[in-house]
PDB file of N, CA, C and O in Angstrom, chain B, residues numbered from 101:
ATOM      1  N   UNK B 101    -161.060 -79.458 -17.134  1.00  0.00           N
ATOM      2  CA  UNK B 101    -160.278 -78.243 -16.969  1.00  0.00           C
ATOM      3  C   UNK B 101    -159.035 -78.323 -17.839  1.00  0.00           C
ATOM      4  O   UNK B 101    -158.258 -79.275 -17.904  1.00  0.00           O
ATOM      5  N   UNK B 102    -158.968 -77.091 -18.543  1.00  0.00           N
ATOM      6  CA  UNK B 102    -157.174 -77.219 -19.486  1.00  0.00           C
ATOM      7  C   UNK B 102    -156.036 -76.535 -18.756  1.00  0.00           C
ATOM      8  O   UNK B 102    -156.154 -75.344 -18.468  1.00  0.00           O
ATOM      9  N   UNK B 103    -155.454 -76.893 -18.587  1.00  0.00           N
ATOM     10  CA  UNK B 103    -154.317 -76.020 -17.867  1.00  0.00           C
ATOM     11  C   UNK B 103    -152.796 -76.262 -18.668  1.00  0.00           C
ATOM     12  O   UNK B 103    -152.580 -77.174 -19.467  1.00  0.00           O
ATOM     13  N   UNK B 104    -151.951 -75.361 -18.304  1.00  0.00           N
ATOM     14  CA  UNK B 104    -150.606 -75.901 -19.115  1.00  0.00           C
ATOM     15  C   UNK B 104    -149.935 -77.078 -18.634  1.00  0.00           C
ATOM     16  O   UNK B 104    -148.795 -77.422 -18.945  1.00  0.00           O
ATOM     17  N   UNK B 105    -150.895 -77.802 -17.683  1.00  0.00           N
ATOM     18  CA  UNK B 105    -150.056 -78.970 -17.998  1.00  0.00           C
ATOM     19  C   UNK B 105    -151.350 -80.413 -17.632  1.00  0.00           C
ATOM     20  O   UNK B 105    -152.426 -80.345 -17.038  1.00  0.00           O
ATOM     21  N   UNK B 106    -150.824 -81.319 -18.123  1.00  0.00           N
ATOM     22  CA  UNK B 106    -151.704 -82.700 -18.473  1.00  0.00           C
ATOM     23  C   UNK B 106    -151.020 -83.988 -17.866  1.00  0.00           C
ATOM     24  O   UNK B 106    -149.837 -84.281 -17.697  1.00  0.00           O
ATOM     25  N   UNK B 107    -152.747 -84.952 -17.480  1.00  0.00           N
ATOM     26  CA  UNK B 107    -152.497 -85.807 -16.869  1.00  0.00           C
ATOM     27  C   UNK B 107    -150.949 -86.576 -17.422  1.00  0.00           C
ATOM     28  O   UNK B 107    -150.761 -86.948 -18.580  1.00  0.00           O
ATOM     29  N   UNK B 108    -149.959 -86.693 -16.308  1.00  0.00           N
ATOM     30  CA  UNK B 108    -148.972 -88.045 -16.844  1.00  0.00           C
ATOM     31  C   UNK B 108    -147.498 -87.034 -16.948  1.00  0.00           C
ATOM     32  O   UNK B 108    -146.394 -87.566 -17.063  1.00  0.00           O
ATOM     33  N   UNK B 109    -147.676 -85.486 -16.887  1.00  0.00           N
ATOM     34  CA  UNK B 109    -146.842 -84.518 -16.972  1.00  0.00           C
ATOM     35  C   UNK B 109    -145.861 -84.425 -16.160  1.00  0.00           C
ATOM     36  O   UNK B 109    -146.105 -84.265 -14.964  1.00  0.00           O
ATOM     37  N   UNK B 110    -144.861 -84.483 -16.509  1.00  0.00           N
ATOM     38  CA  UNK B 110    -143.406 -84.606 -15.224  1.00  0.00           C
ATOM     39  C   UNK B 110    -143.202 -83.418 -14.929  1.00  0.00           C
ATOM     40  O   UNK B 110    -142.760 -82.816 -15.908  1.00  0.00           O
ATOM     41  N   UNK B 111    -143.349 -82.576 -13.748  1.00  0.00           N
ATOM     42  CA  UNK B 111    -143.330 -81.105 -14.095  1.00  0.00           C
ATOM     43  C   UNK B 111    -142.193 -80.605 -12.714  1.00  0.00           C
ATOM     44  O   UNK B 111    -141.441 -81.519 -12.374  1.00  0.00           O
ATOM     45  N   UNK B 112    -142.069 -79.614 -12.131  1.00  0.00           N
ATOM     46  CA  UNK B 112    -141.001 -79.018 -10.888  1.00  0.00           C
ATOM     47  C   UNK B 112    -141.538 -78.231 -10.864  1.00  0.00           C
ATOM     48  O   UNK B 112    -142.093 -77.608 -11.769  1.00  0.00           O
ATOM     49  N   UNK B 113    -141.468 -77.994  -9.205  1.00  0.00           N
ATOM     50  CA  UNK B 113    -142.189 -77.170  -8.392  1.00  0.00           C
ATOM     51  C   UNK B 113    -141.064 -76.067  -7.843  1.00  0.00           C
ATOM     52  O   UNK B 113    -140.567 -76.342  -6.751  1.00  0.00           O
ATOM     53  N   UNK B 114    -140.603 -74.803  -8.522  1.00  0.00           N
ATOM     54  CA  UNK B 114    -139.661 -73.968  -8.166  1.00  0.00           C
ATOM     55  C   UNK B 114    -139.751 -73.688  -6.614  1.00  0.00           C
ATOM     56  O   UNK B 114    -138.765 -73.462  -5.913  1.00  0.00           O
ATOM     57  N   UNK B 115    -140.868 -73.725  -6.228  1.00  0.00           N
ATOM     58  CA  UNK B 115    -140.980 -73.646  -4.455  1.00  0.00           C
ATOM     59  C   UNK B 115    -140.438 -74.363  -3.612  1.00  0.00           C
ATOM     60  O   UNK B 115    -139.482 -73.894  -2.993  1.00  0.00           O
ATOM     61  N   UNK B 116    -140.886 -75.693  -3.346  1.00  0.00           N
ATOM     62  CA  UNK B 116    -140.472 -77.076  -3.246  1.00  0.00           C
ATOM     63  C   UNK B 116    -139.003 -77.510  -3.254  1.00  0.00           C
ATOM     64  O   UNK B 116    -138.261 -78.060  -2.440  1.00  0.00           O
ATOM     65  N   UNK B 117    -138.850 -76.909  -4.854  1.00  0.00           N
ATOM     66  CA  UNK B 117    -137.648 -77.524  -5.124  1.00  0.00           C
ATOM     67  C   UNK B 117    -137.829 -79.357  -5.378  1.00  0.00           C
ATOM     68  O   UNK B 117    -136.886 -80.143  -5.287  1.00  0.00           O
ATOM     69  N   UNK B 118    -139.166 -79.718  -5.683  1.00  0.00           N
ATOM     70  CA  UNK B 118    -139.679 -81.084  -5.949  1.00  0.00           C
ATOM     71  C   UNK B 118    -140.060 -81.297  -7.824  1.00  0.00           C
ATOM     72  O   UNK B 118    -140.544 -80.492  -8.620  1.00  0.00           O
ATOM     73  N   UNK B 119    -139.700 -82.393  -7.967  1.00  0.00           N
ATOM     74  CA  UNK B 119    -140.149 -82.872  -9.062  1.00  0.00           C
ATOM     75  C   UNK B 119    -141.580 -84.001  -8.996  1.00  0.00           C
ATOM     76  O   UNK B 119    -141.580 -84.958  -8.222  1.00  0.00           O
ATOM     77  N   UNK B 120    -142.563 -83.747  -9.787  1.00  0.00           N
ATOM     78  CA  UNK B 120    -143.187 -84.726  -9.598  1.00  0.00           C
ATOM     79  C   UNK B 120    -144.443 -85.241 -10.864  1.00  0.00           C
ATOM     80  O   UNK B 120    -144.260 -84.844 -12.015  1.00  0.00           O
ATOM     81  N   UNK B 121    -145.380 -85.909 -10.630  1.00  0.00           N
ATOM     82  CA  UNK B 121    -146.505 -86.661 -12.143  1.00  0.00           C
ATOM     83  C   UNK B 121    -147.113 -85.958 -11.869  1.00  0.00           C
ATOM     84  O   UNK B 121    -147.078 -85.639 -10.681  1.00  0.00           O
ATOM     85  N   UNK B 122    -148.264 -85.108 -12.974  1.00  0.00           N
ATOM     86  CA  UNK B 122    -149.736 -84.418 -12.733  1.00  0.00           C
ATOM     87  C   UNK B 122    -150.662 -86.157 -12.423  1.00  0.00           C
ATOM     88  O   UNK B 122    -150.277 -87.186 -12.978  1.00  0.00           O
ATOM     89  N   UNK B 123    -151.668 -86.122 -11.618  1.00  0.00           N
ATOM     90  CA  UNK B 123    -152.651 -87.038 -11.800  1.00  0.00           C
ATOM     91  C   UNK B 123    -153.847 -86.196 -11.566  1.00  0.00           C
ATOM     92  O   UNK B 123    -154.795 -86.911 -11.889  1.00  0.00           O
ATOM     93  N   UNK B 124    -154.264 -85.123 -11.199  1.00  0.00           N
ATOM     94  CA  UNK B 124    -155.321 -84.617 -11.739  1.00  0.00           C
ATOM     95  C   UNK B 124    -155.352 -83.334 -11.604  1.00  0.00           C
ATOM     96  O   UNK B 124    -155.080 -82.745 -10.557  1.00  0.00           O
ATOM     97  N   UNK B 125    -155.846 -82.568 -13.151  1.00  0.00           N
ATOM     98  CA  UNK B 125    -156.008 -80.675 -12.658  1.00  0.00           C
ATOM     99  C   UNK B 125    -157.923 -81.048 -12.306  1.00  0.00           C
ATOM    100  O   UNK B 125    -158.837 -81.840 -12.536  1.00  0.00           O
ATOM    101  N   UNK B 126    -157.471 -79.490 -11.439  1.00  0.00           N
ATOM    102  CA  UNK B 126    -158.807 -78.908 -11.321  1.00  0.00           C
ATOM    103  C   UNK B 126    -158.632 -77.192 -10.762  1.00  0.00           C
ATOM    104  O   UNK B 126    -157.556 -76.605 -10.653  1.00  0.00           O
ATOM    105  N   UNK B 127    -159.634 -76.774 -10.541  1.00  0.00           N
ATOM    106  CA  UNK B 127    -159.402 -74.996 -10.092  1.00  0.00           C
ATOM    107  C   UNK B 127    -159.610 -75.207  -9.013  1.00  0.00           C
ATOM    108  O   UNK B 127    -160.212 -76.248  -8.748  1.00  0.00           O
ATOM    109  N   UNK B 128    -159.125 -74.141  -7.735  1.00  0.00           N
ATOM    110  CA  UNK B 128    -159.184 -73.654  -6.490  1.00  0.00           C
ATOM    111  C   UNK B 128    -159.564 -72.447  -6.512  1.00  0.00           C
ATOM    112  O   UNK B 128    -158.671 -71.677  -6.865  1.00  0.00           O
ATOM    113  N   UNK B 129    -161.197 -71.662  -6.115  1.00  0.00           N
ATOM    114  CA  UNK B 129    -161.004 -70.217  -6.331  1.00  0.00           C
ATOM    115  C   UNK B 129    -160.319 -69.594  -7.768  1.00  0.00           C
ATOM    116  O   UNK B 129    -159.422 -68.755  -7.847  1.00  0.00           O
ATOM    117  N   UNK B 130    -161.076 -70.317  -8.924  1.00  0.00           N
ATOM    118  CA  UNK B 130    -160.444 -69.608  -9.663  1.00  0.00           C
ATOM    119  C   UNK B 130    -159.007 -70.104 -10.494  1.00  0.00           C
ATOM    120  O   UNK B 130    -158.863 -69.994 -11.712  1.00  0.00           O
ATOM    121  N   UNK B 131    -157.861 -70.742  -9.430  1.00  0.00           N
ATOM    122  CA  UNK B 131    -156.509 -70.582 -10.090  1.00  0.00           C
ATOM    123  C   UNK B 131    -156.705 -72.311 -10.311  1.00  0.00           C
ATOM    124  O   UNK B 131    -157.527 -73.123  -9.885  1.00  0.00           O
ATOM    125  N   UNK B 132    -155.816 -72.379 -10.971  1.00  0.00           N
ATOM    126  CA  UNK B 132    -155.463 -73.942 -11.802  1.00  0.00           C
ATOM    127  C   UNK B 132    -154.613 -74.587 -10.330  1.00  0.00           C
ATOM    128  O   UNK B 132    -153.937 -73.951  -9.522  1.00  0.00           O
ATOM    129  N   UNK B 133    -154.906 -75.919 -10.346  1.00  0.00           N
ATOM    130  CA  UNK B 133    -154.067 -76.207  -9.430  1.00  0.00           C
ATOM    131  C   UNK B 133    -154.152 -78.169  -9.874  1.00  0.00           C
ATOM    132  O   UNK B 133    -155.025 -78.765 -10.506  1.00  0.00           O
ATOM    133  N   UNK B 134    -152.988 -78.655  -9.290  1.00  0.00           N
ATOM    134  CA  UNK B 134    -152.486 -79.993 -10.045  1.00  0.00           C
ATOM    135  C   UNK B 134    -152.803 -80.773  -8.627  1.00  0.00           C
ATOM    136  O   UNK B 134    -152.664 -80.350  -7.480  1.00  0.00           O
ATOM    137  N   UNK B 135    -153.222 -81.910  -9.037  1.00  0.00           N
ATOM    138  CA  UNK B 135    -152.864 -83.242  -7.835  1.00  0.00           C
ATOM    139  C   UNK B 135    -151.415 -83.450  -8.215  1.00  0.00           C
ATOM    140  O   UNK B 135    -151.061 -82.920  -9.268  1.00  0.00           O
ATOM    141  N   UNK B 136    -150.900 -83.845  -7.817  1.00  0.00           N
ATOM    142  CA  UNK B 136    -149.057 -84.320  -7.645  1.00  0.00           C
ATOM    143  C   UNK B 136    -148.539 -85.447  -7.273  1.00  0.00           C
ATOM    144  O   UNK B 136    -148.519 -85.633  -6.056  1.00  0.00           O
ATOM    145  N   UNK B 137    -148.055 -86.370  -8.032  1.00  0.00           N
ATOM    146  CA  UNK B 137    -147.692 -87.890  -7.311  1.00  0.00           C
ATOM    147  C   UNK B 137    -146.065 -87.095  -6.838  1.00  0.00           C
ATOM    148  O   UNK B 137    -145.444 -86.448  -7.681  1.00  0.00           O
ATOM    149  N   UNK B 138    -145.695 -87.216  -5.828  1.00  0.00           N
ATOM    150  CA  UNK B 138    -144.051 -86.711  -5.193  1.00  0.00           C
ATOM    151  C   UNK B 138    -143.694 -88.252  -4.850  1.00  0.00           C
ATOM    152  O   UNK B 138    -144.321 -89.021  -4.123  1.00  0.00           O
ATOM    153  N   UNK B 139    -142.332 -88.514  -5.691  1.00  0.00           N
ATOM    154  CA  UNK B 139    -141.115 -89.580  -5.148  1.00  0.00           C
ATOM    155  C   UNK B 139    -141.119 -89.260  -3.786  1.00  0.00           C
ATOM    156  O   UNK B 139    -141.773 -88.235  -3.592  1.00  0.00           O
ATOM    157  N   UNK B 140    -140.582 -89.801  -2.638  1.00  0.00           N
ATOM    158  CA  UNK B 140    -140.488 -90.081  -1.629  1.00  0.00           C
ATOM    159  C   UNK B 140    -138.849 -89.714  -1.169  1.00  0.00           C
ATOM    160  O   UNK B 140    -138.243 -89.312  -0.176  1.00  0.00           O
ATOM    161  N   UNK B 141    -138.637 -90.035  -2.248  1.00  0.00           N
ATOM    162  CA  UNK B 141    -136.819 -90.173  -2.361  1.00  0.00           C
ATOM    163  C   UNK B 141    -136.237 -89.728  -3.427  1.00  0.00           C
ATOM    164  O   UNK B 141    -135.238 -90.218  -3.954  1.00  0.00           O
ATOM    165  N   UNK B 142    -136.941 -88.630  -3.838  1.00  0.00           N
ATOM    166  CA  UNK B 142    -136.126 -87.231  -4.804  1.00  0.00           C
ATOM    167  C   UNK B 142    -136.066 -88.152  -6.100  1.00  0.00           C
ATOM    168  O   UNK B 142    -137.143 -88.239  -6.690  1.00  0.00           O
ATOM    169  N   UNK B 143    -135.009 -88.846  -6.641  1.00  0.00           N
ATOM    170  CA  UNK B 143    -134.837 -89.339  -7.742  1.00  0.00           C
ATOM    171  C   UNK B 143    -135.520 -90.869  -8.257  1.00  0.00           C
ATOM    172  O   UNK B 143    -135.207 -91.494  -9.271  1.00  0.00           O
ATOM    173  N   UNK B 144    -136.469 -91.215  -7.296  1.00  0.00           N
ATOM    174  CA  UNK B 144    -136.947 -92.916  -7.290  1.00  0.00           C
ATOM    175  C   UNK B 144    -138.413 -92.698  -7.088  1.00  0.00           C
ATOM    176  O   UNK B 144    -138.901 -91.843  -6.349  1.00  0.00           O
ATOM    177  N   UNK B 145    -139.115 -93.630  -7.880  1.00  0.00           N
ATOM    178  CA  UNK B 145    -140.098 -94.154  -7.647  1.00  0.00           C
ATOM    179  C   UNK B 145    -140.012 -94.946  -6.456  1.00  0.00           C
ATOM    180  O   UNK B 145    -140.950 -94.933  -5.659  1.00  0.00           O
ATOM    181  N   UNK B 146    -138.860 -95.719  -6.224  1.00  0.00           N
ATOM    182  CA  UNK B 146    -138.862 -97.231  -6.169  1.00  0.00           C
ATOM    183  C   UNK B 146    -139.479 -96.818  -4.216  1.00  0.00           C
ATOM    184  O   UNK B 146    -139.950 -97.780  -3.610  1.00  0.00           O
ATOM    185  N   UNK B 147    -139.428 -95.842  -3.678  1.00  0.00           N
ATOM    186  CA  UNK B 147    -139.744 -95.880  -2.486  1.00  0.00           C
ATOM    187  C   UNK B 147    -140.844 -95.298  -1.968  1.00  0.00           C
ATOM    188  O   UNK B 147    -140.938 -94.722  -0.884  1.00  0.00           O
ATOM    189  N   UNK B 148    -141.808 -95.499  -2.922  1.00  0.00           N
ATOM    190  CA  UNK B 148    -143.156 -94.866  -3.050  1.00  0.00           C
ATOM    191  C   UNK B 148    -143.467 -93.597  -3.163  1.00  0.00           C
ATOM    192  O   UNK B 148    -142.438 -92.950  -3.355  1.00  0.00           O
ATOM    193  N   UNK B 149    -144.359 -92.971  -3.136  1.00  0.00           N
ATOM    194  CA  UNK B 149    -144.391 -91.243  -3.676  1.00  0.00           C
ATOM    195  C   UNK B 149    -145.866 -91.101  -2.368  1.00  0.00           C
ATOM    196  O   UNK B 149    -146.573 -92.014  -1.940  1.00  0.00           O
ATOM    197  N   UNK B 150    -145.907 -89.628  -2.034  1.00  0.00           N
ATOM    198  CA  UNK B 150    -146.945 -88.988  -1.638  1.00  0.00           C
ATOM    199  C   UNK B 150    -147.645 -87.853  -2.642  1.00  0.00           C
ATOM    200  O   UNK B 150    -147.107 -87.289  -3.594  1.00  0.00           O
ATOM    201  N   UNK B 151    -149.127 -87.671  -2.102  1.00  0.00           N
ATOM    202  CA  UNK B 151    -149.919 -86.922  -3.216  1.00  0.00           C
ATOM    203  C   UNK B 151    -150.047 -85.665  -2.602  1.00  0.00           C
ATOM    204  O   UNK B 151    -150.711 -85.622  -1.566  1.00  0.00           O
ATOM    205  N   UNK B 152    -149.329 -84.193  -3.219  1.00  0.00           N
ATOM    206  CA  UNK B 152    -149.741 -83.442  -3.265  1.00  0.00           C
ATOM    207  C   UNK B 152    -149.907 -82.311  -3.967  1.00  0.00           C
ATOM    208  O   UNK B 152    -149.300 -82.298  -5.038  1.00  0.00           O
ATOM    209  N   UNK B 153    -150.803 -80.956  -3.595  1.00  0.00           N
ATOM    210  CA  UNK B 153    -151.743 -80.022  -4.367  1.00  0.00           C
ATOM    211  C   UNK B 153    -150.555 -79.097  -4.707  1.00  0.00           C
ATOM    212  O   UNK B 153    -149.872 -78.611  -3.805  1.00  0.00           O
ATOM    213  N   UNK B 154    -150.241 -78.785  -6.399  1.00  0.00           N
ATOM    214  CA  UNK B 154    -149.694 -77.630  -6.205  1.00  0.00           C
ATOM    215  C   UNK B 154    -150.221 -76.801  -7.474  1.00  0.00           C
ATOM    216  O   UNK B 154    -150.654 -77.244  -8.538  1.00  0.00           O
ATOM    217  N   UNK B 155    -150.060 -75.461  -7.057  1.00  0.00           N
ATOM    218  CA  UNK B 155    -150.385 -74.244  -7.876  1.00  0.00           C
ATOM    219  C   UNK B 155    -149.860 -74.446  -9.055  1.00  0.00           C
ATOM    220  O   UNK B 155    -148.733 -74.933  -9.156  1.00  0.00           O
ATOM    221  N   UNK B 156    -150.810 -74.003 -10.430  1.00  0.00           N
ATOM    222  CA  UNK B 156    -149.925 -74.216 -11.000  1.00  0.00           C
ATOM    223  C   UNK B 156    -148.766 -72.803 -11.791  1.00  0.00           C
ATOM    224  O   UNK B 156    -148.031 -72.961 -12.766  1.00  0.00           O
ATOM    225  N   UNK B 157    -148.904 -71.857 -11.196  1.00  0.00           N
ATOM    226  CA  UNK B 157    -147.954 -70.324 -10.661  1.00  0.00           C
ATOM    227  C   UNK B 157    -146.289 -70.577 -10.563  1.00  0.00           C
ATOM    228  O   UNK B 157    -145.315 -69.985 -11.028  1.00  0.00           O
ATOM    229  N   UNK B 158    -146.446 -71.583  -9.845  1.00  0.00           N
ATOM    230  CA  UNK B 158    -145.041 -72.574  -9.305  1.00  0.00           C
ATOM    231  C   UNK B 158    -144.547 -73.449 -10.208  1.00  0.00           C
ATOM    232  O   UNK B 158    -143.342 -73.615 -10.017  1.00  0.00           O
ATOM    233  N   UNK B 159    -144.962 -74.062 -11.089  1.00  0.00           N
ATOM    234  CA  UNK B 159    -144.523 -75.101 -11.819  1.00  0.00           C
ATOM    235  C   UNK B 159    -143.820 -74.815 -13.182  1.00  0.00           C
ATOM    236  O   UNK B 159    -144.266 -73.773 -13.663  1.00  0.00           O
ATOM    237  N   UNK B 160    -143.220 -75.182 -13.671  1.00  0.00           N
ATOM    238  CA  UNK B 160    -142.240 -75.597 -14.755  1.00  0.00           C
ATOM    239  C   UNK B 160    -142.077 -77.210 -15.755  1.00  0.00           C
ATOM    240  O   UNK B 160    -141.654 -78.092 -15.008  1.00  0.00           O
ATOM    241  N   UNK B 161    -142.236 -77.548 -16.713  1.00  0.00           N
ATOM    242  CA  UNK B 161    -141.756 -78.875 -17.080  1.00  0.00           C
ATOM    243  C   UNK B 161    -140.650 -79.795 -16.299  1.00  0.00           C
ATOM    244  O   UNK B 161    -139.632 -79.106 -16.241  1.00  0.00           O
ATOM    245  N   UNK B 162    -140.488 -80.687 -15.860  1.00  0.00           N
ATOM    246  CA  UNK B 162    -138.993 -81.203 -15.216  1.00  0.00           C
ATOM    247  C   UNK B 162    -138.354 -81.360 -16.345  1.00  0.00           C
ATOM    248  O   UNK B 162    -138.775 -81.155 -17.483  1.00  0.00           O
ATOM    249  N   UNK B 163    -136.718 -81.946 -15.801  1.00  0.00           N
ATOM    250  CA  UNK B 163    -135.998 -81.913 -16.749  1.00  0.00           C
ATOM    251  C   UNK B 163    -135.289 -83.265 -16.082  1.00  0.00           C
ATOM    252  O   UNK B 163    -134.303 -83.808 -16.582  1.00  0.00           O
ATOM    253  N   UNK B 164    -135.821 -83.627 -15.114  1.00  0.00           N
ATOM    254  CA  UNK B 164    -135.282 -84.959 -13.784  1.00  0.00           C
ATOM    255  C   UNK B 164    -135.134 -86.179 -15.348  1.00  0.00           C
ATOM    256  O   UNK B 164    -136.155 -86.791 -15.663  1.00  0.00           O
ATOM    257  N   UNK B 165    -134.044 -86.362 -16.040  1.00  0.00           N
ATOM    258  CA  UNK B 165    -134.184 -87.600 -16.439  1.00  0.00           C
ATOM    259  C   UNK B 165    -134.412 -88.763 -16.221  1.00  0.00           C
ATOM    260  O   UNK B 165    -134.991 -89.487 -17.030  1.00  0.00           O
ATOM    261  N   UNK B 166    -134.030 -89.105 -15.188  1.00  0.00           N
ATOM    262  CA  UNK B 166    -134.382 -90.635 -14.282  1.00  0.00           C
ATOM    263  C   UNK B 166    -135.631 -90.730 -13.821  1.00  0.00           C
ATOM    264  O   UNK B 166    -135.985 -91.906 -13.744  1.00  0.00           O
ATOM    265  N   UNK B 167    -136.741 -89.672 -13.360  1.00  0.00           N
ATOM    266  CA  UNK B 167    -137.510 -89.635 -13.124  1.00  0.00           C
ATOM    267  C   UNK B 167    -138.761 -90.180 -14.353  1.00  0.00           C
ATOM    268  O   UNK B 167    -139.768 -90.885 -14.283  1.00  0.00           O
ATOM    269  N   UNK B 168    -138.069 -89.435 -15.442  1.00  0.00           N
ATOM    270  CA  UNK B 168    -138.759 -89.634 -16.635  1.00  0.00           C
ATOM    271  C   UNK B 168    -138.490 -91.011 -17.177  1.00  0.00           C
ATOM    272  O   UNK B 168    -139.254 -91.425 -18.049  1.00  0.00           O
ATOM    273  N   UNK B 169    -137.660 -91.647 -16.834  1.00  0.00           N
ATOM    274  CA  UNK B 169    -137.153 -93.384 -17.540  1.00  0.00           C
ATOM    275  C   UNK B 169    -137.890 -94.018 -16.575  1.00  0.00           C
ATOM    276  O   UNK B 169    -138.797 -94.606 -17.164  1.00  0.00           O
ATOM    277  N   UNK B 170    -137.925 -94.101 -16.039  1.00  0.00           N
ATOM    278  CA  UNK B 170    -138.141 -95.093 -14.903  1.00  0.00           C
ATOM    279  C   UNK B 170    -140.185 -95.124 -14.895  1.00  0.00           C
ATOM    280  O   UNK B 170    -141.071 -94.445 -15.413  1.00  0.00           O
ATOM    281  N   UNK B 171    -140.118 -96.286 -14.020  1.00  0.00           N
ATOM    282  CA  UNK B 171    -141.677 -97.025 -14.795  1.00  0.00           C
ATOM    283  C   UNK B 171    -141.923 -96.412 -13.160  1.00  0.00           C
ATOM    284  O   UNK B 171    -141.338 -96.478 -12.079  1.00  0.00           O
ATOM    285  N   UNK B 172    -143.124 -95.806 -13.701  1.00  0.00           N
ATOM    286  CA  UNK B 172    -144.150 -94.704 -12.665  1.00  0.00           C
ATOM    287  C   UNK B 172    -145.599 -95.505 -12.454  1.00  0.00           C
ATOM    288  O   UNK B 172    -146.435 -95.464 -13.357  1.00  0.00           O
ATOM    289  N   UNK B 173    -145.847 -96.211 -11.260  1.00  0.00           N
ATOM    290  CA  UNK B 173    -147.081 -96.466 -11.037  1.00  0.00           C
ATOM    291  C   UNK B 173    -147.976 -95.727 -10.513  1.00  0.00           C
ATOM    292  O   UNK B 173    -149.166 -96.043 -10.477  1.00  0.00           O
ATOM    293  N   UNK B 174    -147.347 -94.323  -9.903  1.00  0.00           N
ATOM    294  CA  UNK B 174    -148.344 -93.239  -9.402  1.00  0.00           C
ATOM    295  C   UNK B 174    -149.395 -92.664 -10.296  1.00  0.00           C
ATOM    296  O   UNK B 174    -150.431 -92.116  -9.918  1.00  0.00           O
ATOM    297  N   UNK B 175    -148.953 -92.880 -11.682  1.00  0.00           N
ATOM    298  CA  UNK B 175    -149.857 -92.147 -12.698  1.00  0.00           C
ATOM    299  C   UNK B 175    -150.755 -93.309 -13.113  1.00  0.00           C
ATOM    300  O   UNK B 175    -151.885 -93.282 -13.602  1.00  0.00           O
ATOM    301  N   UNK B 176    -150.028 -94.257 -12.819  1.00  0.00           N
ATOM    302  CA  UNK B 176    -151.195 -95.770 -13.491  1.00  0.00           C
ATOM    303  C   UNK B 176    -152.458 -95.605 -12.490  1.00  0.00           C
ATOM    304  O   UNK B 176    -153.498 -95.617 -13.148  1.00  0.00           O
ATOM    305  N   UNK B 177    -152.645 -95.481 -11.355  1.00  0.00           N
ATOM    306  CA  UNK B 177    -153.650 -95.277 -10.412  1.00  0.00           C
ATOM    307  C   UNK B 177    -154.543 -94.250 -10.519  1.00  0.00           C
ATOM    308  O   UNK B 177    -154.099 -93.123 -10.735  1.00  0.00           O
ATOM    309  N   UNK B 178    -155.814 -94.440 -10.399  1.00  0.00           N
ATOM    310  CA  UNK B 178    -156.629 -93.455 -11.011  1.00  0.00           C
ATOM    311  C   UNK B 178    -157.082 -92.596  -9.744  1.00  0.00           C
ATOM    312  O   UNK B 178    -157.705 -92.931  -8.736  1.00  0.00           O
ATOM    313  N   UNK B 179    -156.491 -91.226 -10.195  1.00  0.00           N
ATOM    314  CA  UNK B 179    -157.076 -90.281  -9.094  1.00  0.00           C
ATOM    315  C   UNK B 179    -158.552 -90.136  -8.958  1.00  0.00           C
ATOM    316  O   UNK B 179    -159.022 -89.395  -8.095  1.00  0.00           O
TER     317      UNK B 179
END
């Protein structure tokens, strides 16, 4: 599936108000929709992340710099 955004993609969820990694697109009915690695603790990896589904209607590129420096094992794991 192509969507505007790709595995490893740091993207924000205007809904949410969350930043988080694509680890896998696929469609729902039609619309594009992302697996989501979510920090746990807004600006850190370091306190593990949860996985979830978001539209991709909602999303934007991030702009979270720290998010983007910092060494991400959520995306190393294969969805």
């Amino acid at each position: 599936m192509t969507g505007n955004f790709q595995h490893r993609d740091l993207v924000y969820n205007r809904n949410t108000k969350e930043d988080g990694v694509i680890r896998r697109a696929y469609k729902s009915n039609g619309a594009a929709m992302y697996e989501v690695a979510v920090p746990q603790r807004g600006d850190s990896w370091a306190g593990g992340y949860y996985i979830s589904d978001w539209a991709e209607d909602v999303l934007q590129p991030s702009s979270n710099e720290r998010l983007k420096s910092s060494t991400l094992r959520a995306v190393n794991l294969d969805a």
